[in-house]
C-alpha positions in Angstrom: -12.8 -38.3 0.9 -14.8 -37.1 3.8 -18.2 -34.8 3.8 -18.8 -31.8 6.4 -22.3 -32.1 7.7 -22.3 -28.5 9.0 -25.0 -26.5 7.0 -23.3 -23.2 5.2 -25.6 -20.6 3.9 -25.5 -17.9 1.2 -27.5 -14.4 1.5 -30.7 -15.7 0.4 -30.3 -18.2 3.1 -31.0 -15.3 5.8 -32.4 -11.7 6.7 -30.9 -9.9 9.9 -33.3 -9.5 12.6 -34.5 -5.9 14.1 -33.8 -4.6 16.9 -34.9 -1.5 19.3 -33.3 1.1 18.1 -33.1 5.0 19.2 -31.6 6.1 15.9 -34.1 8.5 14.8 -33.1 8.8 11.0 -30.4 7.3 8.8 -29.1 10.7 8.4 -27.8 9.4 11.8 -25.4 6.6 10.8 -22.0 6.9 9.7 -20.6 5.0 7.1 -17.3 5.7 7.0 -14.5 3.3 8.8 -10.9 3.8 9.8 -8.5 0.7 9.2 -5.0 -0.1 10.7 -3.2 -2.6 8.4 -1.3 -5.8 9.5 2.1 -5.0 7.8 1.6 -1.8 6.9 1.7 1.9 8.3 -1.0 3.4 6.0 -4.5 4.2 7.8 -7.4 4.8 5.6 -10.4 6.3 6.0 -13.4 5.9 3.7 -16.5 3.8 2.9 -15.8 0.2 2.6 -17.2 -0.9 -0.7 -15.4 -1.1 -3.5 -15.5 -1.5 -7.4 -14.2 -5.4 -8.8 -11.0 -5.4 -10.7 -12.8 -6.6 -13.7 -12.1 -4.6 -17.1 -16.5 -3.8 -17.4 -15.9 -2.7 -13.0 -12.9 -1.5 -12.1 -12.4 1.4 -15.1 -10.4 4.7 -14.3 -13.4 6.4 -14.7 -15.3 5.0 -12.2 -12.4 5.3 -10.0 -12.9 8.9 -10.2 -16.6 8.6 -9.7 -16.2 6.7 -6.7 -13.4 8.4 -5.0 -15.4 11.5 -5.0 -17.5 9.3 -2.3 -14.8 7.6 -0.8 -15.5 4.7 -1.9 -12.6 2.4 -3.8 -12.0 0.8 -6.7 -9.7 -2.1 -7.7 -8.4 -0.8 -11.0 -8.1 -3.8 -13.5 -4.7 -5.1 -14.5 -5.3 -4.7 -18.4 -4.7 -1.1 -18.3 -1.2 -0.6 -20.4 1.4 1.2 -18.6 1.1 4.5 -20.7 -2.6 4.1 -20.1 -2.1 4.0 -16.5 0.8 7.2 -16.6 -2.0 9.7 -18.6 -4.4 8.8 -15.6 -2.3 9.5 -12.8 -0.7 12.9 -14.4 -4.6 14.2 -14.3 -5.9 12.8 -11.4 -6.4 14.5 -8.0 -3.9 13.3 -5.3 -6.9 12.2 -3.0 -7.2 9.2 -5.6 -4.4 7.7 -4.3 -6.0 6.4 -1.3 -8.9 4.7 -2.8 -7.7 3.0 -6.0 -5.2 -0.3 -6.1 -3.5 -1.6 -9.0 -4.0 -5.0 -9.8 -2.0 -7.7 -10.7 -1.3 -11.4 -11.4 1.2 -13.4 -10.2 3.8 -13.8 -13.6 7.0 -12.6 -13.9 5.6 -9.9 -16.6 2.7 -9.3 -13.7 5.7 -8.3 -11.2 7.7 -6.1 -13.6 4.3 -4.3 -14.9 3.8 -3.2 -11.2 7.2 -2.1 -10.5 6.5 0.0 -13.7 3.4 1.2 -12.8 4.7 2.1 -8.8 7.5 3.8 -10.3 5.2 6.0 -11.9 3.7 7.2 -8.7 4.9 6.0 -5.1 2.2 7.6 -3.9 0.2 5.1 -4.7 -0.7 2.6 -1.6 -2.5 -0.5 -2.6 -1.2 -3.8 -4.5 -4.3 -6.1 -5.3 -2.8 -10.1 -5.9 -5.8 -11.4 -7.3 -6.1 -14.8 -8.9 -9.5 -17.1 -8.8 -7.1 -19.7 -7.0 -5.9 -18.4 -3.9 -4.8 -21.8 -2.8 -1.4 -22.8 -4.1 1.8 -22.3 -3.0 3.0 -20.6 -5.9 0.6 -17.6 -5.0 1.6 -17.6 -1.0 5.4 -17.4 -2.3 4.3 -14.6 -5.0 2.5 -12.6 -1.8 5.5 -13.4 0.3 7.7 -11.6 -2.7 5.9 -8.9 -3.1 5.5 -8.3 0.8 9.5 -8.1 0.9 9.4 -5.7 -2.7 7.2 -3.3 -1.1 7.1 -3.8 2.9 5.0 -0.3 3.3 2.5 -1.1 0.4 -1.3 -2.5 1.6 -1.5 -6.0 0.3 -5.2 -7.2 -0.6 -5.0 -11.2 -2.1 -7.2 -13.4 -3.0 -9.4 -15.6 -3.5 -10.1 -18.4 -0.9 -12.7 -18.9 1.4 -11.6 -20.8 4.3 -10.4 -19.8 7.7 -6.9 -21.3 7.0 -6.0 -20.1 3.9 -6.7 -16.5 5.1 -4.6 -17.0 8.1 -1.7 -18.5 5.7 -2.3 -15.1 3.7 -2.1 -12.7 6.3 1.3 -14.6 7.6 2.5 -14.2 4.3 2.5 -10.8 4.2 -1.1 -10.0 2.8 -2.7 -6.9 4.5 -6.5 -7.8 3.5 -7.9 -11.2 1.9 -10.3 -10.9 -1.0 -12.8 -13.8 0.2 -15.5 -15.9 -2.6 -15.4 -18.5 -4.8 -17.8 -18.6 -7.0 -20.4 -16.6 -5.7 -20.1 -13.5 -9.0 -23.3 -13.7 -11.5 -20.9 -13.8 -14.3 -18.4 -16.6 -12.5 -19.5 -20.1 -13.7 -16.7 -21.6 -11.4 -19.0 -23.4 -9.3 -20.6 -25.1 -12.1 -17.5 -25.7 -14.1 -15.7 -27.2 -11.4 -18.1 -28.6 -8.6 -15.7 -26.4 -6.5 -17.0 -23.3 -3.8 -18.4 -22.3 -0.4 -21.9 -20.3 0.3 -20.4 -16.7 0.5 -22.5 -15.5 4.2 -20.6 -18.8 5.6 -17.4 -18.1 4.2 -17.7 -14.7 5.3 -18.6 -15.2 9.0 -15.4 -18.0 9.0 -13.0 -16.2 7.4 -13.5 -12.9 9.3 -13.1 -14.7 12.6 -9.7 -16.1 11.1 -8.5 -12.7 9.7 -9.6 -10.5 12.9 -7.7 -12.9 15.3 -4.5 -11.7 13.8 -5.5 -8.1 13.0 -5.9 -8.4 9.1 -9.3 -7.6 7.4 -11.2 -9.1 4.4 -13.1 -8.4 1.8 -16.5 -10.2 0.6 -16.1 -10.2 -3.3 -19.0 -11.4 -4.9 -22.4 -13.1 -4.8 -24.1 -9.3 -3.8 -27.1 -8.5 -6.2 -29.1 -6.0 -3.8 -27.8 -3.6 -1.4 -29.4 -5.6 1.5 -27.3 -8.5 0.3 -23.8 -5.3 0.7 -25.4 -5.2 4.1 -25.5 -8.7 5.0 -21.8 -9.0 3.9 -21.1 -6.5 6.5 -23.3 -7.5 9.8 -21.4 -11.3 8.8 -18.0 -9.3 9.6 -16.5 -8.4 6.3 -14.3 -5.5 6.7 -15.2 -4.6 2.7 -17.5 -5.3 0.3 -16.8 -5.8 -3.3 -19.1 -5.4 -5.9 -19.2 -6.6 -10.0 -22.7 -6.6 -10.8 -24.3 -4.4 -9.5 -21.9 -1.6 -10.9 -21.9 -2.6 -14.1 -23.9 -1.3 -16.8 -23.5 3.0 -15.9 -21.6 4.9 -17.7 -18.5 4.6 -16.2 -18.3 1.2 -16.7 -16.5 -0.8 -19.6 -18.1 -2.7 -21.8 -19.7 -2.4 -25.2 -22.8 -0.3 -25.6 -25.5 -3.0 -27.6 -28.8 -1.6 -29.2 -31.8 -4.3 -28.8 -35.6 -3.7 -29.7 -34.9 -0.3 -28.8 -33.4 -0.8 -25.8 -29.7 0.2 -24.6 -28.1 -2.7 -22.9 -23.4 -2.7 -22.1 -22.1 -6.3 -22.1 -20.7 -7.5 -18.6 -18.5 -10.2 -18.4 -16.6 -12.6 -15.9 -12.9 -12.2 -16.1 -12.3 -16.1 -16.4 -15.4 -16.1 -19.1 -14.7 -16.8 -23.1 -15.2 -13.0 -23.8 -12.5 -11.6 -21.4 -9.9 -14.5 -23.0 -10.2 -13.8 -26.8 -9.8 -9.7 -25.7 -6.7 -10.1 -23.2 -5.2 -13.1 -24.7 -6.1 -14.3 -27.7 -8.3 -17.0 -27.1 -9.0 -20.1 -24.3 -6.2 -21.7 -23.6 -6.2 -25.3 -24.7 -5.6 -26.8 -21.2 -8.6 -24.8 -19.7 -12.0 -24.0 -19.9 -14.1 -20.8 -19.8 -15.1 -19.9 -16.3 -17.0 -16.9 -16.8 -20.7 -15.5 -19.0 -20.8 -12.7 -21.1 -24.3 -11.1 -20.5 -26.0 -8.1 -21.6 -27.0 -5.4 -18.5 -29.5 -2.5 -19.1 -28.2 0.9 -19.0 -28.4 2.6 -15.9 -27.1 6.3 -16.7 -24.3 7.2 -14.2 -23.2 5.1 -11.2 -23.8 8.2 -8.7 -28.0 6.8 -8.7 -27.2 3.1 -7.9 -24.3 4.7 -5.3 -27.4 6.3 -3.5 -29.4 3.6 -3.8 -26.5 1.0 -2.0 -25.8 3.4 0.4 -29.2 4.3 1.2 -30.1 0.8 1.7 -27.2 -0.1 4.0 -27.8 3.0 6.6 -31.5 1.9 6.9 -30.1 -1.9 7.9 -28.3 0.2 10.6 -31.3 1.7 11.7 -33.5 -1.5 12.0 -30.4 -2.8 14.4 -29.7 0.7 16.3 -25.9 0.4 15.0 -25.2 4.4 14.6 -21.7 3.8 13.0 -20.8 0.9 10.4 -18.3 -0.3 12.6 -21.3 -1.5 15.0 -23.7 -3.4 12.7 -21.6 -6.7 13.0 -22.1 -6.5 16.6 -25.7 -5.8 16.5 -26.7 -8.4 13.5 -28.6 -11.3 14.2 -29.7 -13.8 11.6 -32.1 -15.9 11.4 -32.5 -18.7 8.8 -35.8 -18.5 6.5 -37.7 -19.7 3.2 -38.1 -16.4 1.4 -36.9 -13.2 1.2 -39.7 -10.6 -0.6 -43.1 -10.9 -1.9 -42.9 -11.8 -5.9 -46.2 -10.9 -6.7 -45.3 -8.1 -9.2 -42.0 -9.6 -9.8 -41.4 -9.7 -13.5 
């Protein structure tokens, strides 16, 4: 046993400091990136935030939705396989670069995405995702898929150390889906004693992945779009968002009526709810990991897309960074006690 006395900090831990700026309006600032891969050819072009590959997220329909942005989506892996060949015949070839199937790491996981590649080769992303990034079984599953598909972009995860991210990339993985813990559904950090403040594993796993030319993704722990834009000046390459997504109409989930009010249920994907739908139940050996809560209805995602966006370009203008690329470079942080003024807070 030994304790780290370095202090690690989560977004409510910080706010990014201004800077002179000659931006004149956000109208200015350009969100969109460009990304090389480490192992493979594809380049892609787009805004980096993307839907969770959870079944109330990462629906088909708010693939389409966000692609029309350019904005991505992690389609979740309980799709069937007919499910997923009725999408693809109707949707527009642009989709292809901003949607990834996900899967586990079983030997039913592997054969439903050879199916579901066969369907389309067009398609260009593979999302590994498990809530354990860290056993070998994984690395060797990555490794394998690497060597199935050497042209395909690779996104694993989770982990949140510096190490494991460079083991990843080795591995064959393209991008590292980085958080433990941090989701408002996840009750992993509770459950299991086990996580790392997401702004600290951030800032540490970016230097890793960047020092070998691989890129990651923050995934989780983002409730406001300054929190999307904190992820972003800390050096993640891609923001994933659960939470704040949910609840629109392109979102899964069931509709519930309450005291008049319209709320859909959101759910983590380790959580009691998601079990008894996907697999019949908690498994003896386990425990839930994951809340089922109710979120109002927000109408369609295109408002709260605005709203995200919005809030990120006027970061960029507090900091002078006139591309997206550039507000790593100009963040500062500084360490404080609050965040807002709760006065009218309900």
């Amino acid at each position: 046993m030994r304790i780290e006395y370095d202090i690690k900090l989560g977004f409510k831990d910080v706010m990014i400091r201004p800077k002179r700026s000659t931006l004149k309006s956000r109208a200015q600032v350009n969100l969109d990136r460009e990304f090389k891969f480490l192992h493979s050819t594809t380049v892609w072009k787009g805004i980096p935030i993307m839907a969770a590959n959870m079944d109330t997220v990462g629906t088909f329909e708010m693939a389409l939705t966000l692609s029309k942005h350019k904005l991505f989506t992690a389609i979740h892996k309980h799709y069937s396989i007919q499910e997923w060949e009725a999408f693809l015949s109707n949707a527009p070839k642009y989709l292809h670069d901003y949607i990834a199937i996900s899967t586990g790491t079983g030997k039913h996981d592997a054969e439903k995405l050879k199916a579901i590649l066969e369907l389309q080769n067009d398609l260009k992303f593979i999302c590994i995702d498990v809530a354990n990034g860290y056993s070998e079984h994984f690395v060797n599953f990555v490794k394998q898929t690497r060597n199935q598909y050497p042209d395909k972009v690779i996104i694993a995860g989770n982990v949140v150390t510096g190490e494991m991210v460079e083991e990843l990339l080795l591995a064959g993985a393209d991008i590292v889906k980085v958080g433990i813990g941090p989701g408002s559904v996840c009750t992993t950090r509770v459950k299991t004693g086990v996580g790392y403040p997401q702004l600290s594993a951030i800032i540490e796993c970016a230097d890793a992945a960047h020092g070998l030319g691989g890129q990651i993704i923050s995934d989780g722990g983002c409730a406001t779009p300054g929190d999307v834009a904190k992820a972003f000046g800390a050096g993640a390459d891609f923001v994933m968002l659960g939470g704040m997504l949910a609840g629109h109409d392109e979102s899964g989930g069931d509709i519930v009526e309450k005291n008049g009010k319209t709320y859909k249920l959101f759910y983590g994907m380790s959580s009691e709810t998601a079990m008894d739908k996907h697999v019949g139940g908690v498994a003896e050996y386990r425990a839930s990991e994951g809340k089922t809560v109710e979120v109002p209805y927000r109408g369609k995602v295109e408002t709260t897309l605005q709203d995200i966006l919005g809030g990120v370009r006027s970061t960029c203008t507090y900091v002078g960074a006139q591309r997206l690329k550039e507000l790593t470079k100009r963040t500062t942080f500084i360490r404080v006690e609050e965040q807002e003024n709760r006065v009218y807070n309900e």
